[in-house]
Backbone as XML, in Angstrom:
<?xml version="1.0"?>
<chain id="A" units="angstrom">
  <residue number="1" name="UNK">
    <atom name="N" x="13.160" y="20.473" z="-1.007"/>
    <atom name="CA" x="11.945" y="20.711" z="-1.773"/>
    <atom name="C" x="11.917" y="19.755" z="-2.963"/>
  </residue>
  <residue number="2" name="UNK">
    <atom name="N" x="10.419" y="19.049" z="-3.429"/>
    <atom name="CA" x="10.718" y="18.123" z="-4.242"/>
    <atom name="C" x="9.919" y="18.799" z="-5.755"/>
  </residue>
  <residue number="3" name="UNK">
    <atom name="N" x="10.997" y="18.589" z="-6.537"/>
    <atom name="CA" x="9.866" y="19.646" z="-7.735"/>
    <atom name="C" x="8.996" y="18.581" z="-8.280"/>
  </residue>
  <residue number="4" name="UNK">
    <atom name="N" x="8.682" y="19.188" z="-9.543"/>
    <atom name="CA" x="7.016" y="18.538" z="-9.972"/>
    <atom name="C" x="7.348" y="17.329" z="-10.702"/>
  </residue>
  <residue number="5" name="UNK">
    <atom name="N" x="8.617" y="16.978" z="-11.248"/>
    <atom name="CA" x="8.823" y="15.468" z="-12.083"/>
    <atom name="C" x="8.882" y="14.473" z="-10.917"/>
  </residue>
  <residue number="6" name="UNK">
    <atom name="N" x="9.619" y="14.803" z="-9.480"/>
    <atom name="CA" x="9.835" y="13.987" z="-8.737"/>
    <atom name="C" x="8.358" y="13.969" z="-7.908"/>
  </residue>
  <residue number="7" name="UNK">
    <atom name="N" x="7.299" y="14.841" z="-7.618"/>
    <atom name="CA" x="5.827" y="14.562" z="-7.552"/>
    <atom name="C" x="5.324" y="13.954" z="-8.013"/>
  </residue>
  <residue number="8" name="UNK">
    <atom name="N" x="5.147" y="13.871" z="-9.729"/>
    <atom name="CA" x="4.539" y="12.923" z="-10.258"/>
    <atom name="C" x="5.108" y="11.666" z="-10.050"/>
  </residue>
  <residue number="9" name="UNK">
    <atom name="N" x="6.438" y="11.752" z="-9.939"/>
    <atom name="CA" x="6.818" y="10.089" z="-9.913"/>
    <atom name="C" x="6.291" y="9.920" z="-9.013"/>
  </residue>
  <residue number="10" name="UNK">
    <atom name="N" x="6.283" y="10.487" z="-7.138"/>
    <atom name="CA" x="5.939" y="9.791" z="-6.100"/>
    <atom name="C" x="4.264" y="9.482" z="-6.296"/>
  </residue>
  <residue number="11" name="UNK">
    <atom name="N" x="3.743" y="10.271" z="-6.442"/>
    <atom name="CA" x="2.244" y="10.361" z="-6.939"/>
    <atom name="C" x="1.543" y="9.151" z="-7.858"/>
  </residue>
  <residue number="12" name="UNK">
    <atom name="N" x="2.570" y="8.558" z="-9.225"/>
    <atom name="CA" x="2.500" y="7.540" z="-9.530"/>
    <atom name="C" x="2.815" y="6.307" z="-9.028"/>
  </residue>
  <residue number="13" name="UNK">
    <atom name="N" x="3.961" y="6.167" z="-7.572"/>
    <atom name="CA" x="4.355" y="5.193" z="-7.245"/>
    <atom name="C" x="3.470" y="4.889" z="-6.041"/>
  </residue>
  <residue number="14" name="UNK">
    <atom name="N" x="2.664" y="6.111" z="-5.676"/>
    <atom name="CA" x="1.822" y="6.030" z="-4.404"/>
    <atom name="C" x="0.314" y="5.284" z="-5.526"/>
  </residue>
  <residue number="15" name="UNK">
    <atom name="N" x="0.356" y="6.028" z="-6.277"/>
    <atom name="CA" x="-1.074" y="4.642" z="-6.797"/>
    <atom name="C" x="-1.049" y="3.697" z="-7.029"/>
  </residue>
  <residue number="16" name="UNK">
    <atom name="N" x="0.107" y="3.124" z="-7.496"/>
    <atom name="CA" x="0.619" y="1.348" z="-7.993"/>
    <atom name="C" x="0.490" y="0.900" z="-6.418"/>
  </residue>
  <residue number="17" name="UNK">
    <atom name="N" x="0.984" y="1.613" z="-5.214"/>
    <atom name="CA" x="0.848" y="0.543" z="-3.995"/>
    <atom name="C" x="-0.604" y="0.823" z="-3.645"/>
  </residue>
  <residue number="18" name="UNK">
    <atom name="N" x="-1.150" y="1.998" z="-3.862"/>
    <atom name="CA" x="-2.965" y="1.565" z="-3.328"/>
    <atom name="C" x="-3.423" y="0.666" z="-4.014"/>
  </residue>
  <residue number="19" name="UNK">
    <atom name="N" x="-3.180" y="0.264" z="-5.297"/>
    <atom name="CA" x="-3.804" y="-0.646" z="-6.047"/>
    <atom name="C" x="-3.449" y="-1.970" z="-5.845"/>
  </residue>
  <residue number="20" name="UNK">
    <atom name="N" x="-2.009" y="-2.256" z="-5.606"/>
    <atom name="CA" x="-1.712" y="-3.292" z="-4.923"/>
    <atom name="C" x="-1.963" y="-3.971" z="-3.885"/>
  </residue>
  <residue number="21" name="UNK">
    <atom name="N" x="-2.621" y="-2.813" z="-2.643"/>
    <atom name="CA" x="-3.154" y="-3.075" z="-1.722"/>
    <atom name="C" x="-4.535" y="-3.040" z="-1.533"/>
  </residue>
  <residue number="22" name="UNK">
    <atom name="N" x="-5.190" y="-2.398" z="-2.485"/>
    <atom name="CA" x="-6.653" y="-3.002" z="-2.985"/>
    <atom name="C" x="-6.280" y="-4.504" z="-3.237"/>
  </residue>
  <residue number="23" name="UNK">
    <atom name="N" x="-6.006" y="-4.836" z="-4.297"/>
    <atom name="CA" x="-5.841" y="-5.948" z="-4.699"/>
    <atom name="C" x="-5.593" y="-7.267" z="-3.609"/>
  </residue>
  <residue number="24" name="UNK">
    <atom name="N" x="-4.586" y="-6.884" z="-2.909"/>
    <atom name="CA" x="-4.157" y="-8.254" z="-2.157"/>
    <atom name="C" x="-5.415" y="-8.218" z="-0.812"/>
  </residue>
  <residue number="25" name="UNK">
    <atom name="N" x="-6.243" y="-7.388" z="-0.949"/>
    <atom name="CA" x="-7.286" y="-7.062" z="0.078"/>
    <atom name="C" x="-8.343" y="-8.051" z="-0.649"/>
  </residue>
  <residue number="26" name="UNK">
    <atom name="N" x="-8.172" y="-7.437" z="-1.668"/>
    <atom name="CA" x="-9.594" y="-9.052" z="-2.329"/>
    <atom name="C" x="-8.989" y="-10.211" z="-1.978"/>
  </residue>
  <residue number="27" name="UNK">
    <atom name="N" x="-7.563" y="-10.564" z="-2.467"/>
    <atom name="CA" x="-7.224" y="-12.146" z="-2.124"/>
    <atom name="C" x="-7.162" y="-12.516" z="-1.318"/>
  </residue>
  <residue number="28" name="UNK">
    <atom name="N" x="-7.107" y="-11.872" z="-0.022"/>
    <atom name="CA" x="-7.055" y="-12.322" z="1.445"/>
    <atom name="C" x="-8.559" y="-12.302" z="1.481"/>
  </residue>
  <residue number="29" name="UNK">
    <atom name="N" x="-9.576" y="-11.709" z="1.308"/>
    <atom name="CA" x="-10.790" y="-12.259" z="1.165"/>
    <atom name="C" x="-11.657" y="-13.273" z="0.645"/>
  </residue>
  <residue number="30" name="UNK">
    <atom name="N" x="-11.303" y="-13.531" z="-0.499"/>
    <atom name="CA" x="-11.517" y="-14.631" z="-1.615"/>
    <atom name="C" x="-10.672" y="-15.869" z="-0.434"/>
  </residue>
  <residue number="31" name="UNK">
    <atom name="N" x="-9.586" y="-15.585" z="0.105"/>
    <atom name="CA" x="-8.717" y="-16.740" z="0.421"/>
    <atom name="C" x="-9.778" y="-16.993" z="1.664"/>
  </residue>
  <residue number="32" name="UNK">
    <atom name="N" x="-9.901" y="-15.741" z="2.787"/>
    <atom name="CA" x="-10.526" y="-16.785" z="3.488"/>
    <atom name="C" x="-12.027" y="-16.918" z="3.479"/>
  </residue>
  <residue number="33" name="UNK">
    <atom name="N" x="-12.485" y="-16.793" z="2.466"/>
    <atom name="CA" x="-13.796" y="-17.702" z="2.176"/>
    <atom name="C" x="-13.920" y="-19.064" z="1.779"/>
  </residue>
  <residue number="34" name="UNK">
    <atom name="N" x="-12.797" y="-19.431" z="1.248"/>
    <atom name="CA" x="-12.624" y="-20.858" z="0.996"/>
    <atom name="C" x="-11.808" y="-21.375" z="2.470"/>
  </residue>
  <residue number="35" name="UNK">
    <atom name="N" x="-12.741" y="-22.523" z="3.234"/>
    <atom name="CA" x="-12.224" y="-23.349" z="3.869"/>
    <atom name="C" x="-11.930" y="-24.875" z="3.739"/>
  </residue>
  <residue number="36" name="UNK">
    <atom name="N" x="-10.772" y="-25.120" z="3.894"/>
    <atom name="CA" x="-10.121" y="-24.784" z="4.854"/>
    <atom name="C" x="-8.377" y="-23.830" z="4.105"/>
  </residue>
  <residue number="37" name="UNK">
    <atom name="N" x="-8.133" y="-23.038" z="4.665"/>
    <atom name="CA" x="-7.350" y="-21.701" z="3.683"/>
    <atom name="C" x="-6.155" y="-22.172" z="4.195"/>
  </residue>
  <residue number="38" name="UNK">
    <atom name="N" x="-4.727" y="-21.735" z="3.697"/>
    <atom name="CA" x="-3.239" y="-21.497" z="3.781"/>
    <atom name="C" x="-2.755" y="-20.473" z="4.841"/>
  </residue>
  <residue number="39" name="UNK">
    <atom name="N" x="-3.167" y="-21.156" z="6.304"/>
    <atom name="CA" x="-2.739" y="-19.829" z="7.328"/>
    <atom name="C" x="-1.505" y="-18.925" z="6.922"/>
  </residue>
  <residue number="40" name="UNK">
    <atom name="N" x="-0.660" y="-20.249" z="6.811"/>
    <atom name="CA" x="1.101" y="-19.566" z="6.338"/>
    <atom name="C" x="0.977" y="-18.498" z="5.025"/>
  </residue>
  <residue number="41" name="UNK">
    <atom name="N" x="-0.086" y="-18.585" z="3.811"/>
    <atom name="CA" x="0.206" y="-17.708" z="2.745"/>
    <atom name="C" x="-0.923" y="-16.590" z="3.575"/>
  </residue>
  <residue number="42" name="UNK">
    <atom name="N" x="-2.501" y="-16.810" z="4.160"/>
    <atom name="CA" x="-2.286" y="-15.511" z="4.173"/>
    <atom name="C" x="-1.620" y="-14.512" z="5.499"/>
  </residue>
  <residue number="43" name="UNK">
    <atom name="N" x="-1.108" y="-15.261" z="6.531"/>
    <atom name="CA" x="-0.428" y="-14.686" z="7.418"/>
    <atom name="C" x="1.240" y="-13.616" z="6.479"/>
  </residue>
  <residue number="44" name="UNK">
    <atom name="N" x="1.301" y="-14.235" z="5.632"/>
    <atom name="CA" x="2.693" y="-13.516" z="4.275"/>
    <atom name="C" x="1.683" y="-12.568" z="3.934"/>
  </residue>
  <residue number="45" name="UNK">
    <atom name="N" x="0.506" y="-12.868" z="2.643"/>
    <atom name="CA" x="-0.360" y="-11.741" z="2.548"/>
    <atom name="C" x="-0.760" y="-10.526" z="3.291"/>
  </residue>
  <residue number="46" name="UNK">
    <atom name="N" x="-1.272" y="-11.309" z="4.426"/>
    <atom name="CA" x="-1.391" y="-9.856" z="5.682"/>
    <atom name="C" x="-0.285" y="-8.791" z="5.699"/>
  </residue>
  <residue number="47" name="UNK">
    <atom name="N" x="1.105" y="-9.778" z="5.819"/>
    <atom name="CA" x="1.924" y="-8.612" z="6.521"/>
    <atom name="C" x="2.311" y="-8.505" z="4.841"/>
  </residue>
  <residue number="48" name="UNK">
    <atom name="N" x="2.411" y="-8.446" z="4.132"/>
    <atom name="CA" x="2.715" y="-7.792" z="2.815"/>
    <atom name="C" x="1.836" y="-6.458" z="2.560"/>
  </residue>
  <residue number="49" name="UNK">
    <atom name="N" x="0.471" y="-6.666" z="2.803"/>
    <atom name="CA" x="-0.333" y="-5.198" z="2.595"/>
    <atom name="C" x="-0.100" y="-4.374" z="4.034"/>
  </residue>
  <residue number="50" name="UNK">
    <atom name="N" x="0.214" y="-5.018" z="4.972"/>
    <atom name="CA" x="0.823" y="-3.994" z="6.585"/>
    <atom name="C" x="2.086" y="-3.268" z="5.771"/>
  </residue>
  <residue number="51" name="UNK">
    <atom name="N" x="3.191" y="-3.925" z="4.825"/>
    <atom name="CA" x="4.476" y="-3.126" z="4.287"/>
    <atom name="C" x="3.674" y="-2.187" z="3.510"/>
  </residue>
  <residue number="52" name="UNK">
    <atom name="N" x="3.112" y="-2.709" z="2.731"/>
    <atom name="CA" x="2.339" y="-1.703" z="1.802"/>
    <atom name="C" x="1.850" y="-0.247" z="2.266"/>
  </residue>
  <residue number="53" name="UNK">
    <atom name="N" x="1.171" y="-0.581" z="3.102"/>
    <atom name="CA" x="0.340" y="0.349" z="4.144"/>
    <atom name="C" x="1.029" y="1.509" z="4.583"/>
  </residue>
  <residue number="54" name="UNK">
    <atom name="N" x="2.636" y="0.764" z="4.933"/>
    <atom name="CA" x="3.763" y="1.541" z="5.634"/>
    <atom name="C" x="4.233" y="2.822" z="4.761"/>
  </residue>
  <residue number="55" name="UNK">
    <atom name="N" x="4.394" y="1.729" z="3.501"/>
    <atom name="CA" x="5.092" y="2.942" z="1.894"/>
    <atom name="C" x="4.113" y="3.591" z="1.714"/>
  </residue>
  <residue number="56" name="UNK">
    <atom name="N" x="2.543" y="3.264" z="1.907"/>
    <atom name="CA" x="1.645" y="4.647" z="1.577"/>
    <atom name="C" x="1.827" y="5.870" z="2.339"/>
  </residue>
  <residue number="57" name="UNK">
    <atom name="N" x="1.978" y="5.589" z="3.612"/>
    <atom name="CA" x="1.828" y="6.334" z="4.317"/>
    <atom name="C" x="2.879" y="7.430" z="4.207"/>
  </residue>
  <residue number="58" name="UNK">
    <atom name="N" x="4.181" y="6.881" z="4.360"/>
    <atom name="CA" x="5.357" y="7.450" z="4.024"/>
    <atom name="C" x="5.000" y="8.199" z="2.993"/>
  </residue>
  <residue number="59" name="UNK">
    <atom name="N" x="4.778" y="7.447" z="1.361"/>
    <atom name="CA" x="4.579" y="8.258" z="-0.020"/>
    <atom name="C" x="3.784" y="9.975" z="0.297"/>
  </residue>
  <residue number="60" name="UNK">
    <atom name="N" x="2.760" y="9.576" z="1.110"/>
    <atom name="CA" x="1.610" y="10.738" z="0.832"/>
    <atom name="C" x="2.545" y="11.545" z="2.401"/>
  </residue>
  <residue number="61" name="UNK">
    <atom name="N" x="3.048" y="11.739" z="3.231"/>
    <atom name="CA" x="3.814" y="12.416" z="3.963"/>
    <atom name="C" x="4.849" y="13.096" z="3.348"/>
  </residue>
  <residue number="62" name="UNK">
    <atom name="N" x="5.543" y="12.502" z="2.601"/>
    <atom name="CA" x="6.421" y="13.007" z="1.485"/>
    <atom name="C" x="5.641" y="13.889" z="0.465"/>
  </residue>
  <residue number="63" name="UNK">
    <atom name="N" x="4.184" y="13.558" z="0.407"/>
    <atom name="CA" x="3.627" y="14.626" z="-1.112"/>
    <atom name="C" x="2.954" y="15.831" z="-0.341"/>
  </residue>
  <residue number="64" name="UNK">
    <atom name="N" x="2.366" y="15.628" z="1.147"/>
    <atom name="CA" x="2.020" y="16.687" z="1.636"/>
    <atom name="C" x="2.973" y="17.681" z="2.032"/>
  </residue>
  <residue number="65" name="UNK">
    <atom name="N" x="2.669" y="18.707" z="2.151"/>
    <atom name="CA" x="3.646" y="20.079" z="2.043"/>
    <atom name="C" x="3.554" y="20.311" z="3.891"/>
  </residue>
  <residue number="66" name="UNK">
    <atom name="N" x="4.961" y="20.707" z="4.298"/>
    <atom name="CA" x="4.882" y="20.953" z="5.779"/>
    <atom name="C" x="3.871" y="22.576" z="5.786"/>
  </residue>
  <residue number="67" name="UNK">
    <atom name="N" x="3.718" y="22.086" z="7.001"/>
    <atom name="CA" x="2.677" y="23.523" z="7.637"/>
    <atom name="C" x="3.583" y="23.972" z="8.712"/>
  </residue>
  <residue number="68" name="UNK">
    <atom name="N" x="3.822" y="25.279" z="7.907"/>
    <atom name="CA" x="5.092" y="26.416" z="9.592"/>
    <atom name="C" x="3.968" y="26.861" z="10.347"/>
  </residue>
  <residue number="69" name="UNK">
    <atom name="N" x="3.413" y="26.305" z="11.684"/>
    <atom name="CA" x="2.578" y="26.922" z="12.704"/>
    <atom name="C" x="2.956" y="28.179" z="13.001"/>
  </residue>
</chain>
């Protein structure tokens, strides 16, 4: 069971990566509007917000509470 200091931390560490992954979502946009773009940086970009994606998912599985069917 995780008490409420270790909630807020996950809770705070789960918004720094949505925001991060907002973020690198504009630059991969901005990036490929300018042609001709850096396949190699945003092919890194891509899979950097796919890791991202991964720790959200994880974070908010960890903050939701199991359900005993």
């Amino acid at each position: 069971m995780i008490d409420d200091e270790e909630t807020n931390a996950l809770r705070h560490r789960l918004q720094e990566l949505m925001i991060e992954h907002r973020d690198l979502d504009e630059v991969i946009s901005r990036l490929m509007e300018t042609a001709p773009y850096d396949m190699v940086q945003l092919q890194r970009l891509k899979k950097r917000k796919l890791g991202l994606k991964d720790q959200i998912a994880r974070l908010q599985a960890q903050l939701t509470p199991d359900i005993i069917a």
